[in-house]
N, C-alpha and C positions, 0 to 999 in steps of 0.2 A: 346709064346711071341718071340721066335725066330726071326730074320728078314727072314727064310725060309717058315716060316709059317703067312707072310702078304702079303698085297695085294697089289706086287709091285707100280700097278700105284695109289694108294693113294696116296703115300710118307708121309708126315708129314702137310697133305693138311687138311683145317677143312670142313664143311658142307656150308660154304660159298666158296669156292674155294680158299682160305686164308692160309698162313702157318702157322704153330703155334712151337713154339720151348721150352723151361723147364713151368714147374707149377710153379703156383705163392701161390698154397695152400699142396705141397707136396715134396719132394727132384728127383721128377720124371725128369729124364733129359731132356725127349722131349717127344713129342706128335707122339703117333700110334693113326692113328685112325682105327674105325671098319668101314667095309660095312655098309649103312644104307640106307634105302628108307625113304619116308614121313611118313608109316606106322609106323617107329621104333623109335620111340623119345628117349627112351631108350637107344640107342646107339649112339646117340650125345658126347659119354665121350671119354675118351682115352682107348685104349686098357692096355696100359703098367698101369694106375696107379685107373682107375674107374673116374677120373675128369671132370666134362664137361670141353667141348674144352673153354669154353671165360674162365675158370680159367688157360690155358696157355697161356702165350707170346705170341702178336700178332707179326710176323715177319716183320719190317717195308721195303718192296721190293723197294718200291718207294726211299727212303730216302737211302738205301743201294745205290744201282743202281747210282743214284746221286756222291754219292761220292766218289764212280767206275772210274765216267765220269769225276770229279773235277779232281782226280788224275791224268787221262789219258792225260787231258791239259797241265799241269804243265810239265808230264814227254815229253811230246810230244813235248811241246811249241807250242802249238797249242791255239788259242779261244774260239774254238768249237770245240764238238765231233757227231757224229750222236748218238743219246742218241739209249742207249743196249734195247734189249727187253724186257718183263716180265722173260721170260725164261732162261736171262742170270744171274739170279741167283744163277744156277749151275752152270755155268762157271768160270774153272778157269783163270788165268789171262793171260798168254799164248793166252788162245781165247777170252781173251777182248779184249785186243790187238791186235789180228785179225781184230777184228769188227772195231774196230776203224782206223787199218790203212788203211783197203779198203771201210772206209766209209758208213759200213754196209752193202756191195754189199758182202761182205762173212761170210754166217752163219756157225759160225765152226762145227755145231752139223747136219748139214742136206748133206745129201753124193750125190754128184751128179754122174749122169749115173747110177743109181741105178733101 
């Protein structure tokens, strides 16, 4: 259960490509999941607590992200923002703010001349 021994690029991703974060049927903090094909239904659960994943918190991106963008107006005094991407749900706020002040013409996570 180590985080050395998962699968980096899962993260805390479900079978639908969805986040999931604490159980709603255990004190499990968050959702590991396992590798799984179609074959494995079986493995639909979390790794950290045996759960299937729709018994964790579905992580609302959409509704986060939003009110990311709300804040950025206000601080900005702006009326609009170029709305963030899925992906900037890792980002800290440093690189929202990025994104925002150059309009979305700079993705802080992607390195150029690379």
């Amino acid at each position: 259960l180590s985080p050395g021994g998962r699968d980096a690029d899962l993260g805390n991703l479900d079978p639908m490509n969805r986040p999931r974060a604490n159980c709603e049927s255990c004190p499990c903090p968050g959702f590991v999941p396992l590798r799984w094909s179609l074959n494995s239904a079986d493995k639909l659960c979390c790794r950290r607590c045996g759960c299937r994943y729709t018994e964790h918190t579905l992580v609302e991106v959409d509704a986060i992200l939003q009110a990311r963008e709300e804040r950025a107006c206000v601080s900005l005094r702006r009326s609009s923002v170029t709305p963030l991407p899925p992906d900037a749900l890792e980002w800290d706020a440093r690189e929202c703010t990025l994104w925002f002040c150059t309009d979305g013409a700079f993705h802080p996570r992607k390195a150029f001349g690379a």
